[in-house]
C-alpha positions as CSV (number, residue, x, y, z in Angstrom):
1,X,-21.7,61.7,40.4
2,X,-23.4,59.0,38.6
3,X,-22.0,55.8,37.0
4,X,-22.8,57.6,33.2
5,X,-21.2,60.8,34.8
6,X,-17.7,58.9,35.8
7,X,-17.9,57.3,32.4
8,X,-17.9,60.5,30.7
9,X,-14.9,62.3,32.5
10,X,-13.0,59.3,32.4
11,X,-13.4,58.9,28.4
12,X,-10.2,60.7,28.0
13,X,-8.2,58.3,30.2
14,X,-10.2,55.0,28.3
15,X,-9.3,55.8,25.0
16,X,-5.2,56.3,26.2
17,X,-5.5,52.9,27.5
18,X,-7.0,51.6,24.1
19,X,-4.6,53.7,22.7
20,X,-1.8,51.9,24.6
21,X,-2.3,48.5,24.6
22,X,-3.9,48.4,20.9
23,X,-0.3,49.7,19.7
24,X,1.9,47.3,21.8
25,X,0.1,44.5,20.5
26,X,-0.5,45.0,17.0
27,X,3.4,46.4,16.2
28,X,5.5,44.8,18.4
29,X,8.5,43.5,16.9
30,X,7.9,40.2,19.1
31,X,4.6,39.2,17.8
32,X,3.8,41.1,14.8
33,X,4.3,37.7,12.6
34,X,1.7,35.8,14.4
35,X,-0.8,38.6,14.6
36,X,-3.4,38.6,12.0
37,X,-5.2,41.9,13.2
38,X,-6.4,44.0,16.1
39,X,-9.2,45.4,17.1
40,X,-10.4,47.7,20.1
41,X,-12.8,49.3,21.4
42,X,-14.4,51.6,24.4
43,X,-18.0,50.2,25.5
44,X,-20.9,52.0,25.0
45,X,-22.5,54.5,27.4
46,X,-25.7,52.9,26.5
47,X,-24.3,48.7,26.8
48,X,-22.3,50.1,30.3
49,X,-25.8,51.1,31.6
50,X,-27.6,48.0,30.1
51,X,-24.6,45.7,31.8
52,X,-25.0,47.7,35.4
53,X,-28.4,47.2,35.5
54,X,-28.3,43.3,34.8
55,X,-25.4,42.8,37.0
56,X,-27.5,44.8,40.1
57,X,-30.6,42.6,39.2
58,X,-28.8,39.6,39.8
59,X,-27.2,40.7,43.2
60,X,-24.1,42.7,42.5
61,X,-23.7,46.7,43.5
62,X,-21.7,48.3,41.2
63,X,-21.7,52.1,41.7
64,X,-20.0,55.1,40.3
65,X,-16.9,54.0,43.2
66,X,-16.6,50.9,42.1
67,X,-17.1,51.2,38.8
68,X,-13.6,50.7,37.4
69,X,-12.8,47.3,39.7
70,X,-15.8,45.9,39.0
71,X,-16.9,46.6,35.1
72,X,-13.2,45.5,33.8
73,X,-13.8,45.4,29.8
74,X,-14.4,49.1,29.9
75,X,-11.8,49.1,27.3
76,X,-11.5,45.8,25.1
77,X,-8.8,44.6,22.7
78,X,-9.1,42.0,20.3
79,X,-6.1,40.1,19.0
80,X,-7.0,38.2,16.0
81,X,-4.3,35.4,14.9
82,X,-4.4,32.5,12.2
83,X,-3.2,29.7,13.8
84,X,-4.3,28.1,17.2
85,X,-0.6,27.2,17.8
86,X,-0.2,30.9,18.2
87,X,-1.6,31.4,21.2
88,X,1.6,30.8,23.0
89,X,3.6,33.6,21.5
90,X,1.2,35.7,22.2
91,X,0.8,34.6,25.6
92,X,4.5,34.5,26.6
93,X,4.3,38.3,24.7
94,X,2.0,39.2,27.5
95,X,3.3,37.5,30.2
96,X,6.4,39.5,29.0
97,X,4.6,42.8,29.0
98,X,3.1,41.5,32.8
99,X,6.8,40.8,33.9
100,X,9.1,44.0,32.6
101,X,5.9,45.9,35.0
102,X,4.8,47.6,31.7
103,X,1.1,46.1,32.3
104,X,-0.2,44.0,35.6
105,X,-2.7,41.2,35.7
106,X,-5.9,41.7,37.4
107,X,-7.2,38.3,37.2
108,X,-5.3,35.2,36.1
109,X,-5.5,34.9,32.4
110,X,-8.1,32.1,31.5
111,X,-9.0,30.1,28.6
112,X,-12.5,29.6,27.1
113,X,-13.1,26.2,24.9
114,X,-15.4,23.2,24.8
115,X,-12.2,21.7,22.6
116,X,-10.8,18.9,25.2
117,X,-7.6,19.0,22.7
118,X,-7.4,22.6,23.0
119,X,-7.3,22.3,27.1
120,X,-4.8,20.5,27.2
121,X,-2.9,22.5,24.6
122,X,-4.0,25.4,27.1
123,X,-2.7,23.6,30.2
124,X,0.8,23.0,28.6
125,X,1.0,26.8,28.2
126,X,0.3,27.5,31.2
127,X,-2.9,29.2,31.0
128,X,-6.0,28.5,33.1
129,X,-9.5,26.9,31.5
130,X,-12.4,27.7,32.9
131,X,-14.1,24.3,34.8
132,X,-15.8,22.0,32.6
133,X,-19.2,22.5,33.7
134,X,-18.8,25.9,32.9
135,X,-17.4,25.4,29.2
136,X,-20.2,23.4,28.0
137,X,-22.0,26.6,27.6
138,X,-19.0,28.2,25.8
139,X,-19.5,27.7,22.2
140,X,-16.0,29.6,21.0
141,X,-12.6,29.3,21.3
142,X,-10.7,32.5,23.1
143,X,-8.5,33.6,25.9
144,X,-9.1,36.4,28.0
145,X,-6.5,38.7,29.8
146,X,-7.5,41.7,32.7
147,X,-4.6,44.2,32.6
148,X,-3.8,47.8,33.6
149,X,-0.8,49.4,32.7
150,X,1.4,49.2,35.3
151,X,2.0,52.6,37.0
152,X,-1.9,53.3,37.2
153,X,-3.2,53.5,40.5
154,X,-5.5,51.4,42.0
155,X,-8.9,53.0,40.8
156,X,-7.6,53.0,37.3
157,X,-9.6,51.5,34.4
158,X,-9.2,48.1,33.6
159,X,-8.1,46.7,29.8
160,X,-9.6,43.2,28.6
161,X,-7.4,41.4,26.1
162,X,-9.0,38.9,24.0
163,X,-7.1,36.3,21.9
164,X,-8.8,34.3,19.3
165,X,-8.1,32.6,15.8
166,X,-10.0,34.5,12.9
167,X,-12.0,31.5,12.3
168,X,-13.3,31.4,16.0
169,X,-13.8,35.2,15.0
170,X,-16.3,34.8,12.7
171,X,-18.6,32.4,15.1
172,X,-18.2,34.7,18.1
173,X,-19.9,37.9,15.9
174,X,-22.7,35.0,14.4
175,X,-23.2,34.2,18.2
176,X,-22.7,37.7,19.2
177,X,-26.1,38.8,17.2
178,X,-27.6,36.3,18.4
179,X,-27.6,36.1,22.0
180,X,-26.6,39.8,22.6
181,X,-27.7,41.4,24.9
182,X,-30.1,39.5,25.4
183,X,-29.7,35.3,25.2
184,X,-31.8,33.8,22.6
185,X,-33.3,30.0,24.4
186,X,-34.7,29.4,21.3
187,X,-33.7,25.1,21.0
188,X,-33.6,25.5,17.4
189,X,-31.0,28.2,17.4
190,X,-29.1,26.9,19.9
191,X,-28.4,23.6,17.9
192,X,-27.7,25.4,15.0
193,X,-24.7,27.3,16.5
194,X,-23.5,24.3,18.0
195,X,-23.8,22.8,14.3
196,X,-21.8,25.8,13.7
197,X,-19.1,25.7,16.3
198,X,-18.5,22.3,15.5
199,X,-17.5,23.6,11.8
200,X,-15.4,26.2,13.1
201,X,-13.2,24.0,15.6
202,X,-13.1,21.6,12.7
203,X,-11.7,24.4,10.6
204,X,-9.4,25.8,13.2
205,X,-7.7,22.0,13.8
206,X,-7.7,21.2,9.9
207,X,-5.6,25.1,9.8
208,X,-3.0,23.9,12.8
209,X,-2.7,21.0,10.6
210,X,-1.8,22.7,7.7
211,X,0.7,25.0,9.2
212,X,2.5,21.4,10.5
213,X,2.7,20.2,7.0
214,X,4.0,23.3,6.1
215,X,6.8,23.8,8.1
216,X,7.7,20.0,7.7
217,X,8.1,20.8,4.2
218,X,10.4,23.9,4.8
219,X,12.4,21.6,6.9
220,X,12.9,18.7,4.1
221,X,14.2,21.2,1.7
């Protein structure tokens, strides 16, 4: 059986996973007030292939066996929120999901910024960031969780949870054109979408502000 082939007969059990984990967190009674939208998808036969071959070329071995432990964002949600004080409640959400052994972690939940404010907001929630060094080529804002549900055996499909404000949305599909899947080195470009990101994290601090001012003002009345 190849890798394509495993794909294929597994497509049924993918899209119950989407199915699953796109419902819990898009009506959940817990969250539903800090969730702007979802999204979800399967990946592509065609991108699966493309991402196998890279991953081989630069020493790994993925094979039709391995297939579901080492290619985890075979299914991928995308939780969309306003706010980037919101990440917590949808964090303790999940961690809550992790805990009841509904879902199970595969890796440690870990947060991607270049924002040093937003690392420490990450750190006081109690989610990982990814080193420094590393982060300097992150240009967006986003947290990213492995799951499976929790009664799947061990050669079950993997789900990858993203979490991002909808401001940090709209760089990540600008950067996604641009240096998918193939990264553009173009110097020019590459200053431009740090321009960019610079605008967005701007935008997504002025937003956190405004939601402070707001509830300060429900308070005083």
């Amino acid at each position: 059986m190849t890798i394509e082939d495993k794909f294929e007969k597994n497509r049924p059990t993918l899209e119950w996973l989407r199915t699953i984990v796109h419902g819990e967190l898009s009506t959940s009674p817990a969250i539903v007030e800090f969730v702007h939208s979802v999204k979800s998808r399967i990946k592509s036969k065609d991108h699966l292939v493309e991402k196998v071959e890279r991953k081989n070329g630069g020493g790994r071995n993925i094979t039709e066996e391995n297939l579901f432990s080492e290619v985890t964002d075979l299914v991928g949600v995308r939780v969309l929120i306003l706010f980037p004080q919101h990440f917590k409640n949808i964090h303790a959400f999940i961690k809550y999901m992790v805990e009841s052994k509904k879902w199970k972690f595969i890796e440690d939940p870990i947060a991607y910024t270049w924002d040093d404010d937003l690392r420490k907001f990450f750190d006081s929630v109690g989610i990982k960031n990814t080193e420094p060094k590393d982060s300097k080529e992150t240009l967006y804002t986003s947290v990213h969780y492995v799951i499976k549900i929790d009664n799947n055996e061990d050669d079950a499909p993997c789900c990858e949870i993203q979490v991002r404000t909808l401001l940090e949305e709209v760089f990540g599909e600008i950067d996604h054109k641009i240096n998918y899947p193939k990264r553009c080195d173009d110097d020019v470009m590459r200053n431009l979408l740090k321009t960019l990101s610079k605008h967005v994290a701007s935008g997504v601090k002025l937003s956190e502000t405004i939601l402070m001012h707001k509830d300060h003002i429900e308070r005083m009345e």
